[in-house]
TORKOL-4160 file (C-alpha; in steps of 0.2 Angstrom, whole numbers, padded with zeros to 4 digits, m for minus):
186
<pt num="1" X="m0011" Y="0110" Z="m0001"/>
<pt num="2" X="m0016" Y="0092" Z="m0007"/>
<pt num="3" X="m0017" Y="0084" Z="m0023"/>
<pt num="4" X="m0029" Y="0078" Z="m0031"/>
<pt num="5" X="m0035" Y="0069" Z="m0048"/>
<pt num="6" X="m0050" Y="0064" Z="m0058"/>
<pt num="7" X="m0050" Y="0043" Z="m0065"/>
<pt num="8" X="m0060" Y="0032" Z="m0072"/>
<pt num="9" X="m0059" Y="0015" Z="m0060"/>
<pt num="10" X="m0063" Y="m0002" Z="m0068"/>
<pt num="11" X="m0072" Y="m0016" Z="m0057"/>
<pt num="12" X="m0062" Y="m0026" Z="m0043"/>
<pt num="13" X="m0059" Y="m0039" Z="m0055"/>
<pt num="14" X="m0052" Y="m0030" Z="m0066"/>
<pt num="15" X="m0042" Y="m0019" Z="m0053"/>
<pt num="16" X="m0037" Y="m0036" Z="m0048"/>
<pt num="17" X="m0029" Y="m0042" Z="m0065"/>
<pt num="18" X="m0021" Y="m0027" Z="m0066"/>
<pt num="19" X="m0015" Y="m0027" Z="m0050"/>
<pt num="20" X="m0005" Y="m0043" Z="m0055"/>
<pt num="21" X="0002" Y="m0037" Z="m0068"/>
<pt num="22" X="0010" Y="m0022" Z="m0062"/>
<pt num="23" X="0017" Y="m0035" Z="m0048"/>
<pt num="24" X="0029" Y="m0044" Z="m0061"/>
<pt num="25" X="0034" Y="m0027" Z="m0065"/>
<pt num="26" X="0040" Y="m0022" Z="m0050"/>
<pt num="27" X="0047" Y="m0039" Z="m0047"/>
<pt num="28" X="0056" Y="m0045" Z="m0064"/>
<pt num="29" X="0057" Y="m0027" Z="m0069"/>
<pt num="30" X="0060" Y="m0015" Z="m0056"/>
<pt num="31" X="0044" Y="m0004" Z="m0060"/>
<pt num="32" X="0036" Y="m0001" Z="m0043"/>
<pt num="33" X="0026" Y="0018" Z="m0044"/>
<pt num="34" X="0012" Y="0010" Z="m0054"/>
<pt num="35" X="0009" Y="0002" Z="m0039"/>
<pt num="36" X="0005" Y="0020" Z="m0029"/>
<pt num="37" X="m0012" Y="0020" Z="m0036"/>
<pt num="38" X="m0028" Y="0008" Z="m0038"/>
<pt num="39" X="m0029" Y="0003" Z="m0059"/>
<pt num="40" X="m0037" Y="0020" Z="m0066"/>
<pt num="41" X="m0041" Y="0030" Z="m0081"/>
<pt num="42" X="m0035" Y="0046" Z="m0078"/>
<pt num="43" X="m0047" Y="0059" Z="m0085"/>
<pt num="44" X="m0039" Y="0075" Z="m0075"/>
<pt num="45" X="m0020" Y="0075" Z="m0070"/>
<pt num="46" X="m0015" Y="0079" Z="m0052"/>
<pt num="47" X="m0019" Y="0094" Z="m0043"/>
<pt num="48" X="m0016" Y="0104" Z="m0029"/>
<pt num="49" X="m0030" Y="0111" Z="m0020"/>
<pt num="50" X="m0032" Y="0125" Z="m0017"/>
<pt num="51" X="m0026" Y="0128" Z="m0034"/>
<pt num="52" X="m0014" Y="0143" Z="m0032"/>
<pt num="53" X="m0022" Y="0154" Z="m0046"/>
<pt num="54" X="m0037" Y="0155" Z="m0033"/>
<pt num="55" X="m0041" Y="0170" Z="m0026"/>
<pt num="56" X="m0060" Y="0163" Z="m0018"/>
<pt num="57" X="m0053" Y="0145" Z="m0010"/>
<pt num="58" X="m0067" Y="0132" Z="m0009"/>
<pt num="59" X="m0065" Y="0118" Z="0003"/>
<pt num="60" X="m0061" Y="0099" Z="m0007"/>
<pt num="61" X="m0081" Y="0098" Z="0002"/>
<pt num="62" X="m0090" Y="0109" Z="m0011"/>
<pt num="63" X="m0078" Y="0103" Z="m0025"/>
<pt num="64" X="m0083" Y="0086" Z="m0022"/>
<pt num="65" X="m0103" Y="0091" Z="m0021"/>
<pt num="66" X="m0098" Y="0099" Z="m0037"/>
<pt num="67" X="m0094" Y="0085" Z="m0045"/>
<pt num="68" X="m0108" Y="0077" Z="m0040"/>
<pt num="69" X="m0119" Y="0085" Z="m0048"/>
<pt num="70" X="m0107" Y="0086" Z="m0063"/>
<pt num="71" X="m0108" Y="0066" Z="m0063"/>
<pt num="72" X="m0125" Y="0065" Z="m0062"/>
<pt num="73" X="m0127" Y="0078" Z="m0080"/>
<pt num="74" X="m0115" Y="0063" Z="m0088"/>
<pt num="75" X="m0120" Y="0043" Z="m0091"/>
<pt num="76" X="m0113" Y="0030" Z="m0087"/>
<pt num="77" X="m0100" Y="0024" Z="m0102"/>
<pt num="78" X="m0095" Y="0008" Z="m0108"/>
<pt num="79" X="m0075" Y="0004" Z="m0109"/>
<pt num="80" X="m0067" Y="m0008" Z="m0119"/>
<pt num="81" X="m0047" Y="m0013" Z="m0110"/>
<pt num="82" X="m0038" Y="m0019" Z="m0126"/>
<pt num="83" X="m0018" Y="m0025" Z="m0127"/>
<pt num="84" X="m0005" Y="m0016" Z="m0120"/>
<pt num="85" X="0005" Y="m0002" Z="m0126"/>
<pt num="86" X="0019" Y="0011" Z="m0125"/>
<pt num="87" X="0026" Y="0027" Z="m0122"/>
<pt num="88" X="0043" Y="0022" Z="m0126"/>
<pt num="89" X="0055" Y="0019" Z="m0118"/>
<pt num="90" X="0049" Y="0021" Z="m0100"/>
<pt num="91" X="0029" Y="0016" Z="m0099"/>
<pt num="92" X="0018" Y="0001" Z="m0103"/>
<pt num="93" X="0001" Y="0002" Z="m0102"/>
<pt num="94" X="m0017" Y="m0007" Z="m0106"/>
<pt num="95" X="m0025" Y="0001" Z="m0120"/>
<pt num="96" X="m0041" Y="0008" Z="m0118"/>
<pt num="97" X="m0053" Y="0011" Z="m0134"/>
<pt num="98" X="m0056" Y="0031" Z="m0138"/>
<pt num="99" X="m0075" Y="0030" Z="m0140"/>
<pt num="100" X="m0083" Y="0045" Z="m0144"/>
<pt num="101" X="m0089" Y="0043" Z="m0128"/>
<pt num="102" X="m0073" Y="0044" Z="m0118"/>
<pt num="103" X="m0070" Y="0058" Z="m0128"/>
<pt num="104" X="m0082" Y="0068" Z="m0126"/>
<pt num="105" X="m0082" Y="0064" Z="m0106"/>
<pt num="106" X="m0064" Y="0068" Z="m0104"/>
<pt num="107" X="m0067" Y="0084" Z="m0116"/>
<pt num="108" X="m0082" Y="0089" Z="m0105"/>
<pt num="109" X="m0073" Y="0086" Z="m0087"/>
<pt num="110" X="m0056" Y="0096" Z="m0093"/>
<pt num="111" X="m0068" Y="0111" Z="m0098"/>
<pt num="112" X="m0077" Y="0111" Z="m0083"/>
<pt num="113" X="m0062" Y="0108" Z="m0070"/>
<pt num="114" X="m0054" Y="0122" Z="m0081"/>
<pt num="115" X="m0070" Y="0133" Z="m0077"/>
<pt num="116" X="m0077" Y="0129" Z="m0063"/>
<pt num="117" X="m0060" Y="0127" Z="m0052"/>
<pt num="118" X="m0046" Y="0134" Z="m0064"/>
<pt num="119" X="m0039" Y="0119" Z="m0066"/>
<pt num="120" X="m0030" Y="0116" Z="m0082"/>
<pt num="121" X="m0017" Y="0104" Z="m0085"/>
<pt num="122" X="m0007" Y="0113" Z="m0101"/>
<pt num="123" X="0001" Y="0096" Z="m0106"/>
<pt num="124" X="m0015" Y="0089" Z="m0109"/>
<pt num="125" X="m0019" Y="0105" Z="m0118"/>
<pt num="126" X="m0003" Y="0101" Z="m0132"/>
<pt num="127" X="m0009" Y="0083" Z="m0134"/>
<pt num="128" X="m0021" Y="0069" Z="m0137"/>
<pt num="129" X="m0028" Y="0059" Z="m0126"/>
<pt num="130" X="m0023" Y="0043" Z="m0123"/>
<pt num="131" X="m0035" Y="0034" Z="m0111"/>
<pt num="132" X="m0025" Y="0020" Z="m0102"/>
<pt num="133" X="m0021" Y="0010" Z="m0088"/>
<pt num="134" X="m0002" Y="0009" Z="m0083"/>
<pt num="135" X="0007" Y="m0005" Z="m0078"/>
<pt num="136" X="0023" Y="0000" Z="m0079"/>
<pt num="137" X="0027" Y="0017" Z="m0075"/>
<pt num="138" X="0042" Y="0030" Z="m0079"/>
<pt num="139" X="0053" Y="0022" Z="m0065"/>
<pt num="140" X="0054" Y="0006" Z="m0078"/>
<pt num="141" X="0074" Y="0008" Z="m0083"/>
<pt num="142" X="0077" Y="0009" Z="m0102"/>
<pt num="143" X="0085" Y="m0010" Z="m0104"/>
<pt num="144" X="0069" Y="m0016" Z="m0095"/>
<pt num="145" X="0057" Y="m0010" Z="m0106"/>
<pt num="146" X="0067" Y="m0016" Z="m0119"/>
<pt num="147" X="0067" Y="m0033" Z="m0111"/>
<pt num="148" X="0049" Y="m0035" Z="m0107"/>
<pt num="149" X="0039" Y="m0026" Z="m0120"/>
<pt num="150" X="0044" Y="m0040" Z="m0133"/>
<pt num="151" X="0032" Y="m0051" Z="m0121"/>
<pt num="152" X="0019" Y="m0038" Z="m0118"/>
<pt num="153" X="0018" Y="m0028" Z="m0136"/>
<pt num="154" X="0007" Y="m0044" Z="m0142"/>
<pt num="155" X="m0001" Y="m0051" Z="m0124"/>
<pt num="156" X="m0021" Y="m0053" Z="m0123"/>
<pt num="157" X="m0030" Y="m0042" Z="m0113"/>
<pt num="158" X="m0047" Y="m0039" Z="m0116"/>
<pt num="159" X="m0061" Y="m0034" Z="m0104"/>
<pt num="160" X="m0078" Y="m0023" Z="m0106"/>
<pt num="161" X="m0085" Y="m0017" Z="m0092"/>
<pt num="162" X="m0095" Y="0002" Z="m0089"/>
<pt num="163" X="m0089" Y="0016" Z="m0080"/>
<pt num="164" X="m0103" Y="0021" Z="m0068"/>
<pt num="165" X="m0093" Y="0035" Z="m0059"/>
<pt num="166" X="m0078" Y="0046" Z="m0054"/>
<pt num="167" X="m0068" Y="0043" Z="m0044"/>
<pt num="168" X="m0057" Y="0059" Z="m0036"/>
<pt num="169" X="m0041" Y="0052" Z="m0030"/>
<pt num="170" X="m0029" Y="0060" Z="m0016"/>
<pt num="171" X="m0014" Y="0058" Z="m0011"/>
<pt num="172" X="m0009" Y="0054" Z="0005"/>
<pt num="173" X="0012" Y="0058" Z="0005"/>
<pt num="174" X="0017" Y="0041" Z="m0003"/>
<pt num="175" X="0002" Y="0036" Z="m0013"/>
<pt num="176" X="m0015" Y="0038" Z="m0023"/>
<pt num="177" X="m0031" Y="0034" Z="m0012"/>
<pt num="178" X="m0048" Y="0034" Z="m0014"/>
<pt num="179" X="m0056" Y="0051" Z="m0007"/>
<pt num="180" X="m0074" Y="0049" Z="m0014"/>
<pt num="181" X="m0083" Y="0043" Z="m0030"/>
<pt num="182" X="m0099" Y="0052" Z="m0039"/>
<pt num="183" X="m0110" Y="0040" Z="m0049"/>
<pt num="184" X="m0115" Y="0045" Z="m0065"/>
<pt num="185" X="m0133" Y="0048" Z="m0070"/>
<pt num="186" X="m0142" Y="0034" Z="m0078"/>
C-alpha cells in the first residue's frame, strides 16, 4: 500500500519563499520534516491506497482519472497567504485565509473522497479546518518554538495568488512527491 494526499500547491515563487523559510528552521531551529514535502495546502490527510475498508480495489490510475473529472466540476480559487501562526508548542505555519471558497472546496473534496473512495480522515471530522502552510513541523522541540515564535508571531507574509488545481501527492518512503495534478475547470 502507498500513501497518498490531496493539497493545494502555490506557484514556484511562492514554493520558493517558503522553501527558505522552512530552511532557517531546520538550521537555527532543528525543524527538518517540513522539508519532506513541496509548500502545500492540505485539503485531504494522508492515505493508504488501497484503502483497507475496500473490498472493490481501484488502481491509483482510475482514482486519479477521478479526480479529474472531479477538478474539472470545481473552479479555480483565489488564496490569500497572510502571517504565520501556531499549533502551540510544536508547529508554525503560514496562515491561509478561510474563504467561503476554500471552504466549500475542502468541504466538497472530503465528502467526495469519503464517498467515492471511503476515504475519511476522523480527525478532520472533530475539527475545523485550518488551511495552512507549515514551516515548522512537530519535530520543532518545545524551547525552540518558544525561541523563534517571538520572531515569527508578527513577521510579514503576504501573497495572493489562485489555486488552478490539485495536486495528489505520494510518498516515496522518506518524502512527499508530486504523483499528478488535475486543473480545475475554468
Amino acid at each position: 500500500m502507498a500513501r497518498y494526499f490531496l493539497a493545494l500547491l502555490p506557484p514556484e515563487s511562492v514554493q520558493e519563499e517558503v522553501l527558505a523559510i522552512q530552511k532557517i528552521f531546520a538550521m537555527e531551529y532543528q525543524s527538518r520534516k517540513a522539508l519532506n514535502a513541496p509548500p502545500h495546502i492540505t485539503l485531504q490527510a494522508p492515505f493508504e491506497w488501497p484503502p483497507a475498508s475496500s473490498t472493490t480495489i481501484a488502481s491509483i490510475d482510475a482514482v486519479v482519472q477521478a479526480l479529474y473529472r472531479w477538478a474539472d466540476q470545481h473552479q479555480s480559487i483565489p488564496i490569500q497567504l497572510s502571517g504565520f501562526g501556531a499549533f502551540a508548542p510544536r508547529v508554525i505555519y503560514i496562515k491561509v485565509q478561510l474563504t467561503p471558497e476554500l471552504l466549500d472546496l475542502h468541504s466538497q473534496l472530503q465528502t467526495y473522497c469519503a464517498q467515492a473512495w471511503l476515504i475519511q480522515d476522523n480527525r478532520a471530522q472533530s475539527r475545523s479546518f485550518v488551511p495552512h502552510m507549515t514551516v515548522a513541523f512537530r519535530d520543532l522541540k518545545r524551547a525552540s518554538f518558544y525561541a523563534a515564535w517571538p520572531f515569527f508571531q508578527d513577521r510579514q507574509f503576504d501573497h495572493p495568488f489562485v489555486a488552478t488545481d490539485i495536486t495528489l501527492l505520494k510518498h516515496n518512503g522518506q518524502r512527499w512527491e508530486i504523483f499528478d495534478q488535475a486543473a480545475f475547470g475554468n
